[in-house]
DSSP file (Angstrom, degrees, kcal/mol; ACC not computed):
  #  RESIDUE AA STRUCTURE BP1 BP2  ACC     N-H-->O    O-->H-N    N-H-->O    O-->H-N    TCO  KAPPA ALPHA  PHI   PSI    X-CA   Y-CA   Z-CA
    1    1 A X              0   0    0      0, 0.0     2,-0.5     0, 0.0    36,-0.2   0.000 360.0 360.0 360.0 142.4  -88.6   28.5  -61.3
    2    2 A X        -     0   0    0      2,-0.0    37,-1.6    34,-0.0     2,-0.3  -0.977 360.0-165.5-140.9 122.8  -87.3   28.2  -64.6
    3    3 A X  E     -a   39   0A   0     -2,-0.5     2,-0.4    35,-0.2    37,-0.2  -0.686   3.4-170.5-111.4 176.0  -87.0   24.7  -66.5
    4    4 A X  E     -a   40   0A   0     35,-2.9    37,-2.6    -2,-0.3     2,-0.3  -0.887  12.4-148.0-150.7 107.0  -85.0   24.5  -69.5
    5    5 A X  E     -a   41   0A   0     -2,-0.4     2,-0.4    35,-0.2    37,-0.3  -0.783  15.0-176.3-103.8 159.7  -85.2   21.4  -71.4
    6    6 A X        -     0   0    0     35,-2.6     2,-0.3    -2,-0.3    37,-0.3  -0.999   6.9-179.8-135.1 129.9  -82.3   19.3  -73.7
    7    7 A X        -     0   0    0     -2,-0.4     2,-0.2    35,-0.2    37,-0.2  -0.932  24.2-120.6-124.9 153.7  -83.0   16.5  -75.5
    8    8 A X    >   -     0   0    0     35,-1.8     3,-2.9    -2,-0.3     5,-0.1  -0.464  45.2 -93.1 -90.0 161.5  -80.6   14.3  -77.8
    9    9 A X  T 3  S+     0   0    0      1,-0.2    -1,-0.1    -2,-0.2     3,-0.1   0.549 120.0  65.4 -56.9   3.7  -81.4   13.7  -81.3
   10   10 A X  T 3  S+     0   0    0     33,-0.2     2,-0.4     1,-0.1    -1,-0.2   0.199  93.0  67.4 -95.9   3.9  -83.4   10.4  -80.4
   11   11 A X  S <  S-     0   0    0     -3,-2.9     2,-0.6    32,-0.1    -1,-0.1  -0.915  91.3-126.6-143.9 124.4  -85.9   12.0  -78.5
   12   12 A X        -     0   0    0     -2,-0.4     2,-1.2     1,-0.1     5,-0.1  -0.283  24.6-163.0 -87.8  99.4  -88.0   14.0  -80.4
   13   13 A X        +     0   0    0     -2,-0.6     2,-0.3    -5,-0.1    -1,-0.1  -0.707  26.8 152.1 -74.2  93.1  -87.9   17.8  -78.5
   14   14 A X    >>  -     0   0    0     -2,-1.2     3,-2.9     1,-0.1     4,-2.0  -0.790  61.9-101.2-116.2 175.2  -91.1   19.9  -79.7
   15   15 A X  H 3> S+     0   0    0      1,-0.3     4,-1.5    -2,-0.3     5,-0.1   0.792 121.1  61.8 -67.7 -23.1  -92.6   22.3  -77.8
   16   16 A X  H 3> S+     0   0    0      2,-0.2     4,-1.2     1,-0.2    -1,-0.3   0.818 105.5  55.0 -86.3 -14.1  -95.6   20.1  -76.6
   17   17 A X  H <> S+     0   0    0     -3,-2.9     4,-1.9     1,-0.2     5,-0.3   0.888 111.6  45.5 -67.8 -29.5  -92.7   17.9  -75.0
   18   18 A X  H  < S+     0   0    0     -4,-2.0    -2,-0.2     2,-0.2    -1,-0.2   0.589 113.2  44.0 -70.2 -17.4  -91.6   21.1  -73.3
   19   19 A X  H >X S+     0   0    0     -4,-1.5     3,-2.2    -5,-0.2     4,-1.5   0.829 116.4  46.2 -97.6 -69.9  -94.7   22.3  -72.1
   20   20 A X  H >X S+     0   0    0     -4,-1.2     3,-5.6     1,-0.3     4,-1.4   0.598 117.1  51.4 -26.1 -93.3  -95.9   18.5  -70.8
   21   21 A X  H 3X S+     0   0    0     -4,-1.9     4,-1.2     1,-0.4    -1,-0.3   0.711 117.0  36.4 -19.5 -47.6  -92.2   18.4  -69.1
   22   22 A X  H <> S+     0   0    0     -3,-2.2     4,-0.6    -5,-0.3    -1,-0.4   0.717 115.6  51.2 -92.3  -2.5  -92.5   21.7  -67.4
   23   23 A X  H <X S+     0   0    0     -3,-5.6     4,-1.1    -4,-1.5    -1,-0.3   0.814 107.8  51.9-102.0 -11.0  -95.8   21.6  -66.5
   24   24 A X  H  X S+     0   0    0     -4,-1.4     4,-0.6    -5,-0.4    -2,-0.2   0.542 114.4  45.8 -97.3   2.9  -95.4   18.0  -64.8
   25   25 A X  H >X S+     0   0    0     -4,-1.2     4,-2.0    -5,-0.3     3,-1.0   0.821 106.8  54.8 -91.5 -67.3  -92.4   19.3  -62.7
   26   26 A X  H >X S+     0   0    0     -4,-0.6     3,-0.6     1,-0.3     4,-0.5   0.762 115.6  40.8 -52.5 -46.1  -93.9   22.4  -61.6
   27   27 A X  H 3< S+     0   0    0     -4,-1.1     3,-0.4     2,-0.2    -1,-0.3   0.855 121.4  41.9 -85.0 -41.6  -97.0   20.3  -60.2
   28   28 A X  H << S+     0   0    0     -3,-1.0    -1,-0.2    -4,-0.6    -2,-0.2   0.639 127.4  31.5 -70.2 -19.3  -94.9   17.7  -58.9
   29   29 A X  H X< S+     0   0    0     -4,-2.0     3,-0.7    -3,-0.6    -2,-0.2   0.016  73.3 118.9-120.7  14.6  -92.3   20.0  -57.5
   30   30 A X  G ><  +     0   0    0     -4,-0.5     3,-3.2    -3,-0.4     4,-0.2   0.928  62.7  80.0 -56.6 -49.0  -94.2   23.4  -56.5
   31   31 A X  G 3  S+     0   0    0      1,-0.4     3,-0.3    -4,-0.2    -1,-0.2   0.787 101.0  39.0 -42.4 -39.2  -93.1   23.0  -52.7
   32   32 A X  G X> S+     0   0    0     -3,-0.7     3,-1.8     1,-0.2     4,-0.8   0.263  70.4 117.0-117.2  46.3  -89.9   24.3  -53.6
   33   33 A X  G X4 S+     0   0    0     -3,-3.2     3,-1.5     1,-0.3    -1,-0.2   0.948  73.5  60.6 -54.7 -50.5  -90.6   26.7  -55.7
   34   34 A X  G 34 S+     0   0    0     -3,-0.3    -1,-0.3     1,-0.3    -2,-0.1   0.302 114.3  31.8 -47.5   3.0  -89.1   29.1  -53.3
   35   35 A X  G <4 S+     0   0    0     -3,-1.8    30,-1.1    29,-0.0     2,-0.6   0.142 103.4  80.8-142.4   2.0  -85.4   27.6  -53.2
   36   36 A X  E <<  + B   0  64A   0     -3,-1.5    28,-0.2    -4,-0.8     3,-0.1  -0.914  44.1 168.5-121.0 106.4  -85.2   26.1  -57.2
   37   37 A X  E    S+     0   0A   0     26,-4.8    27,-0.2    -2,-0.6     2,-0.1   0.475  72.9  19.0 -98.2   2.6  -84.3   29.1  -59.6
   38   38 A X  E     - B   0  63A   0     25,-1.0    25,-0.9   -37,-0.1     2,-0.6  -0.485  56.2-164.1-180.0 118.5  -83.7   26.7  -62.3
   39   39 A X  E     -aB   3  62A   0    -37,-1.6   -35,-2.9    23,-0.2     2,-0.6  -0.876  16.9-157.0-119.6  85.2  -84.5   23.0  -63.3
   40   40 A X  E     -aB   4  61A   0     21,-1.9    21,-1.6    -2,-0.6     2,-0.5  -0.548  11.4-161.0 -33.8  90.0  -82.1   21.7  -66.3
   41   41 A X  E     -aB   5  60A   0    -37,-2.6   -35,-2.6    -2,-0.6    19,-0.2  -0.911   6.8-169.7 -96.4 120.4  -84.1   18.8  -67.8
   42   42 A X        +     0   0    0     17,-2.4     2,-0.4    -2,-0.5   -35,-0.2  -0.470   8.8 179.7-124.8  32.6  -81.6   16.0  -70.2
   43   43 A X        +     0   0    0    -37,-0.3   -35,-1.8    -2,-0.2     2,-0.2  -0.228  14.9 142.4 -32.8  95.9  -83.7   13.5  -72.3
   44   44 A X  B     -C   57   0A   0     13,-2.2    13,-0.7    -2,-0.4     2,-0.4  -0.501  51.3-110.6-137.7-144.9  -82.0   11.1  -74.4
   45   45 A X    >   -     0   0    0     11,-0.2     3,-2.3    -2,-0.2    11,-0.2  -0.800  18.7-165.3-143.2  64.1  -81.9    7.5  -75.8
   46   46 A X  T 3  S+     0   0    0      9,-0.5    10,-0.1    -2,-0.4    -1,-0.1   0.343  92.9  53.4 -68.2   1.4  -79.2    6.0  -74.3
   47   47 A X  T 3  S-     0   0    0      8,-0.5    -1,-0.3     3,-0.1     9,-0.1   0.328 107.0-123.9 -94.0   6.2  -79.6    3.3  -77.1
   48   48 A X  S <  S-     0   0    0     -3,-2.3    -2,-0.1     1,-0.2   -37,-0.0   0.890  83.6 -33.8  63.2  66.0  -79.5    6.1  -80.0
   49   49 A X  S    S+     0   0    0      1,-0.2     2,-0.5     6,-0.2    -1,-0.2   0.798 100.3 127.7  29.7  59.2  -83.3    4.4  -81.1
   50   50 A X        -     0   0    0      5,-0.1     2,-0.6     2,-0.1    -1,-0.2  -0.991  56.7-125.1-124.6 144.2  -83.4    1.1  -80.5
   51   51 A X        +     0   0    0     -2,-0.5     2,-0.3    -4,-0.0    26,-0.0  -0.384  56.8 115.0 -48.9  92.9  -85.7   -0.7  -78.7
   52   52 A X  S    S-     0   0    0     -2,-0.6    -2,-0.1     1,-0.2    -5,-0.0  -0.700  71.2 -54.9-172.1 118.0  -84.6   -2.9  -75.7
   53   53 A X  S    S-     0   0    0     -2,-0.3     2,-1.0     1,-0.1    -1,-0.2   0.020 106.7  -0.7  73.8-142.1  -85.5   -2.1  -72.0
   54   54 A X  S    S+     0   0    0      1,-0.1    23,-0.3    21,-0.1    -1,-0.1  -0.820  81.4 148.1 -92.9  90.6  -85.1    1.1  -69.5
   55   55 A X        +     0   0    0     -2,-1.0    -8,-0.5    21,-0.9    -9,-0.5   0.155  39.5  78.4-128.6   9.3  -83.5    2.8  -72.6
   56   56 A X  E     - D   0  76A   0     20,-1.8    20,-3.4   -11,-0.2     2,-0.2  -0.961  60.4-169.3-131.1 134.7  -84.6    6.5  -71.8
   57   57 A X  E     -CD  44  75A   0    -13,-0.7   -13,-2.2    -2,-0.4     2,-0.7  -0.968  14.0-164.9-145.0 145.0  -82.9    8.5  -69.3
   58   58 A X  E     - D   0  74A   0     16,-2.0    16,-1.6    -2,-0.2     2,-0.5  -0.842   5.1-176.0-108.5 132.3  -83.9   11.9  -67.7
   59   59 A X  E     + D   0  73A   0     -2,-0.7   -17,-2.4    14,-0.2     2,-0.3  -0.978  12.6 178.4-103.8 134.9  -80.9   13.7  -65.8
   60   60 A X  E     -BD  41  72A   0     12,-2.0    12,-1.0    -2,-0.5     2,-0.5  -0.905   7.0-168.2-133.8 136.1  -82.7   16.8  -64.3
   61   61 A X  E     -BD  40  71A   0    -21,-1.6   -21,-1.9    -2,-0.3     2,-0.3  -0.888  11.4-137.5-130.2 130.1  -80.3   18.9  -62.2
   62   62 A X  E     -BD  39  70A   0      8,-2.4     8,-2.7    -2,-0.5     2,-0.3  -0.682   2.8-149.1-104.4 138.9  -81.7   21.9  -59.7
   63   63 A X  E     -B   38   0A   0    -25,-0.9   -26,-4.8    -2,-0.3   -25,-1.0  -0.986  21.7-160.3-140.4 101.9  -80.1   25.0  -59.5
   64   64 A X  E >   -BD  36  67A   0      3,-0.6     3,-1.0    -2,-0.3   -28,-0.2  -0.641  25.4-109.5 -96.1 138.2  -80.9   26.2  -55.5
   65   65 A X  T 3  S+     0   0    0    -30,-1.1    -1,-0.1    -2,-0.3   -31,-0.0  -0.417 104.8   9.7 -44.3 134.7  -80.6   30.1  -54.5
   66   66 A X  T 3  S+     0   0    0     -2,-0.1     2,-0.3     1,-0.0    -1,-0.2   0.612 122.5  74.4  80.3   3.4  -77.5   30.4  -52.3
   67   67 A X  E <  S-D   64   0A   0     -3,-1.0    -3,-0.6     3,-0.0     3,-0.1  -1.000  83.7 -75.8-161.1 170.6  -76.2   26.9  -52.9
   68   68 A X  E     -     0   0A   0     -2,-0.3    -4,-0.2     1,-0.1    -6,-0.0  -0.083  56.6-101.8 -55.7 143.2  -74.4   24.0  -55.1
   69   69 A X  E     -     0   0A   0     -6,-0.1     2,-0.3    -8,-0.0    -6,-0.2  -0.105  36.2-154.3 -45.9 153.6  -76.6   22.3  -58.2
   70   70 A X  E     -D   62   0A   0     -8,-2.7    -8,-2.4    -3,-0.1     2,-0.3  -0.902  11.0-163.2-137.8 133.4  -77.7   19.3  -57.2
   71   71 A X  E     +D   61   0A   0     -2,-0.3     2,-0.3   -10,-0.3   -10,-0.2  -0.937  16.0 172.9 -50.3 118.1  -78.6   16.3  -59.8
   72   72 A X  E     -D   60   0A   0    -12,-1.0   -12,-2.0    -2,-0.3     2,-0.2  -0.960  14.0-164.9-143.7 139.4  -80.6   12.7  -60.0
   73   73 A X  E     -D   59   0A   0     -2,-0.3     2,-0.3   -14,-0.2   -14,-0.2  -0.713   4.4-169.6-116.6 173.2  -81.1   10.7  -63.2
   74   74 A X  E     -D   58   0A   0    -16,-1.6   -16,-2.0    -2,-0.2     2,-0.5  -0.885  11.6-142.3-160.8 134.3  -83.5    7.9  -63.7
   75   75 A X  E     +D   57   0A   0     -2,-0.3   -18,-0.2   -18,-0.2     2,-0.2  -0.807  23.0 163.2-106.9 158.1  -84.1    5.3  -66.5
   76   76 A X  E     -D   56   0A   0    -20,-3.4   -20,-1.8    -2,-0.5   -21,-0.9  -0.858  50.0-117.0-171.3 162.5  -87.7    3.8  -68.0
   77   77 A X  S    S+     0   0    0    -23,-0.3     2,-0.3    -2,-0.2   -25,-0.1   0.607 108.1  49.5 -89.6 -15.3  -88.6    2.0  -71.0
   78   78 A X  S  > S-     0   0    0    -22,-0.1     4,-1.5     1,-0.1   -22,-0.1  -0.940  82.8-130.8-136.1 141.5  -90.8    5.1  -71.7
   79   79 A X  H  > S+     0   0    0     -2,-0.3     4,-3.0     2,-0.2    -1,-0.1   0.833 110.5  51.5 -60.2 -29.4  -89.7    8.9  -71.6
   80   80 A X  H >> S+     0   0    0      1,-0.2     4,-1.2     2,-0.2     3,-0.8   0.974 107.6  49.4 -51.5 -62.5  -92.6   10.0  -69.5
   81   81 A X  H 3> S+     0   0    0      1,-0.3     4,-0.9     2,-0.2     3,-0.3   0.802 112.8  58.5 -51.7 -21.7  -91.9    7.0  -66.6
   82   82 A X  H >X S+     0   0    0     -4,-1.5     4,-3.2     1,-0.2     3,-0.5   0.963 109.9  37.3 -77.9 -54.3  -88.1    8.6  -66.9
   83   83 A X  H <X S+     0   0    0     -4,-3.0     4,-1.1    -3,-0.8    -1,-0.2   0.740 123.9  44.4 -65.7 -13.9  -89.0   12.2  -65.9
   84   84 A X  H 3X S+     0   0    0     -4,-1.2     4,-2.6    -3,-0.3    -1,-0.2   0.644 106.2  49.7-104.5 -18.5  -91.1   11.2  -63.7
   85   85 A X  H << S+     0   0    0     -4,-0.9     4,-0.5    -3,-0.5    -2,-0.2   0.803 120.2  46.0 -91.0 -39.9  -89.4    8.5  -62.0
   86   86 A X  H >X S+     0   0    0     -4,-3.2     3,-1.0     2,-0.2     4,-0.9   0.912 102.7  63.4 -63.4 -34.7  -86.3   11.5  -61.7
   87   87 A X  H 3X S+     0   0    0     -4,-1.1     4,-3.0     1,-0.3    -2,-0.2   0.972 103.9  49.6 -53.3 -64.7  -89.0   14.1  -60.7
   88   88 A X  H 3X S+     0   0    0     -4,-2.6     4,-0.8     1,-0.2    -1,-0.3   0.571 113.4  42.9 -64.5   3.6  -89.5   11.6  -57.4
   89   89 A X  H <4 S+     0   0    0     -3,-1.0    -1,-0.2    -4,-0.5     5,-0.2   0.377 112.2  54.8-118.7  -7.5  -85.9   11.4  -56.5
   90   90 A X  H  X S+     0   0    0     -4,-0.9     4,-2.1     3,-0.1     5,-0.3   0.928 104.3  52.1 -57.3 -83.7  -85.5   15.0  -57.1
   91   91 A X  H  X S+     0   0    0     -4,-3.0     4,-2.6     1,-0.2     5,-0.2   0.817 116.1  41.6 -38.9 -72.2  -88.4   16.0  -54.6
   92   92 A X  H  X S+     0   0    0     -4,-0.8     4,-1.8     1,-0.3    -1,-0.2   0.826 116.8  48.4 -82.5  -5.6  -86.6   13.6  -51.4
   93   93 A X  H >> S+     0   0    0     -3,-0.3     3,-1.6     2,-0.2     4,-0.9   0.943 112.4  44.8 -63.4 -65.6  -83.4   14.7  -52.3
   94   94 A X  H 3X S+     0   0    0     -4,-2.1     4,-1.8     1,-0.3     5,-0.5   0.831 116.7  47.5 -36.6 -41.2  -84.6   18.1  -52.3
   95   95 A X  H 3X S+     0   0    0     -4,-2.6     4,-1.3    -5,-0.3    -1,-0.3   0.937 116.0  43.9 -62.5 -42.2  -86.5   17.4  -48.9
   96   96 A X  H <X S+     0   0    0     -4,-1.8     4,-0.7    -3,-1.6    -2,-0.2   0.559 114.8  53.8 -92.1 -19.1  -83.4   15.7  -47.3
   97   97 A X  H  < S+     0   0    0     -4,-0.9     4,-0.5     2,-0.1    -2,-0.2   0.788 118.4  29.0 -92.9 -25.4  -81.3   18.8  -48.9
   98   98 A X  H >X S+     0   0    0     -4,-1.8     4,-2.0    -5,-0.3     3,-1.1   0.844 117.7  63.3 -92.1 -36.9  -83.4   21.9  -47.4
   99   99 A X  H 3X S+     0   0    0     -4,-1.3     4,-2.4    -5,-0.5    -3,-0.2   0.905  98.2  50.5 -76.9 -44.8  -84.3   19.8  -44.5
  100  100 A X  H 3X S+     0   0    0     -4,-0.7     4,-1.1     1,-0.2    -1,-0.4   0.753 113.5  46.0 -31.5 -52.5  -81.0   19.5  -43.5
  101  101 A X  H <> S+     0   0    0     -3,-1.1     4,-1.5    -4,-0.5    -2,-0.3   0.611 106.3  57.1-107.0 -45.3  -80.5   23.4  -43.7
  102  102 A X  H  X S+     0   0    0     -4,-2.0     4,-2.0     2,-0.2    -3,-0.2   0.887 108.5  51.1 -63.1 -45.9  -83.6   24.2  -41.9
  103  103 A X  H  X S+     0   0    0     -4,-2.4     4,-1.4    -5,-0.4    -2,-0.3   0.974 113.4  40.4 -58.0 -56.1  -82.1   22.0  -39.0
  104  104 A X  H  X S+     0   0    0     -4,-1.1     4,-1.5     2,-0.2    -2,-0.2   0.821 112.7  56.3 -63.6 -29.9  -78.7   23.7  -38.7
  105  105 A X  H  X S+     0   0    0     -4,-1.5     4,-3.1     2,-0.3     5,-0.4   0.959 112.5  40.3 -68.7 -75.1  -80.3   26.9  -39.2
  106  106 A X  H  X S+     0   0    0     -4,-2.0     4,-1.1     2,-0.3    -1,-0.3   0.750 116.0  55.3 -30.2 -58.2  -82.7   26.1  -36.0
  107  107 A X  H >< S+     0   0    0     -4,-1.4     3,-1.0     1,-0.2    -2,-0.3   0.906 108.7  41.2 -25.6 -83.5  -79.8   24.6  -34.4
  108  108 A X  H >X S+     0   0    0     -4,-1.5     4,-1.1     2,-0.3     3,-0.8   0.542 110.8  60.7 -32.4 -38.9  -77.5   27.6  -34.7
  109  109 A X  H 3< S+     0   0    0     -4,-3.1    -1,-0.2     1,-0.2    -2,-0.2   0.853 110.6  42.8 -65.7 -27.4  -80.5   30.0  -33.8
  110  110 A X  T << S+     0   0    0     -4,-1.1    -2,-0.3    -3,-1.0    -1,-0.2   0.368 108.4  55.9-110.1  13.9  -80.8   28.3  -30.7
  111  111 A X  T <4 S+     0   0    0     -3,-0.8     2,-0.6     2,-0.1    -1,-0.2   0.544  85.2 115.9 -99.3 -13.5  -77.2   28.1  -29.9
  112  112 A X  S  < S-     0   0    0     -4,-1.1    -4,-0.0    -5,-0.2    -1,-0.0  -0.452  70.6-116.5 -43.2  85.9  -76.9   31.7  -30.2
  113  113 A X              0   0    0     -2,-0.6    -1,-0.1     1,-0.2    -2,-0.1   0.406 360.0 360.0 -48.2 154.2  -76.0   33.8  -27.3
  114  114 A X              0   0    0      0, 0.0    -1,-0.2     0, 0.0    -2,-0.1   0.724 360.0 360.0 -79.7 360.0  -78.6   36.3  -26.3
């Protein structure tokens, strides 16, 4: 699985944000390592640095073998609580998107003439 991060010029991208970033998705997200070939990460400052509120937002959008990207964003006063808070609606999408597909699959095996 390969993450790739972009950040906007209000949010400081150095490499220790890119190893924290990738190393708190891989651990939060390991389960599918086998179906995510690439995890697009988007930080920015949707108030271009000022201070007020849920003013950080992470889009991260997952790039599945054999099927369409899929995408979730989340805003937090703080960049961490934003990746982190996207990370968890990543994971049940991703659970509700494979899980789905595991069902038809199962479904379809067992409608299958012998």
């Amino acid at each position: 699985m390969q993450i790739q991060l972009n950040t906007d010029s209000h949010v400081q991208g150095d490499e220790s944000l890119a190893r924290w970033a990738e190393r708190e998705l891989r651990e939060r997200l390991a389960r599918f390592v086998d179906h995510v070939t690439r995890i697009e990460v988007h930080l920015r400052d949707t108030n271009a640095g000022r201070v007020s509120g849920d003013d950080k937002r992470c889009v991260l959008e997952a790039r599945l073998a054999g099927r369409q990207p899929v995408a979730v964003s989340h805003d937090a006063g703080r960049v961490a609580d934003a990746l982190h808070g996207a990370a968890e609606k990543l994971g049940r999408l991703l659970d509700a998107d494979l899980g789905r597909l595991r069902e038809a699959r199962r479904r379809a095996a067992t409608l299958a003439p012998d």
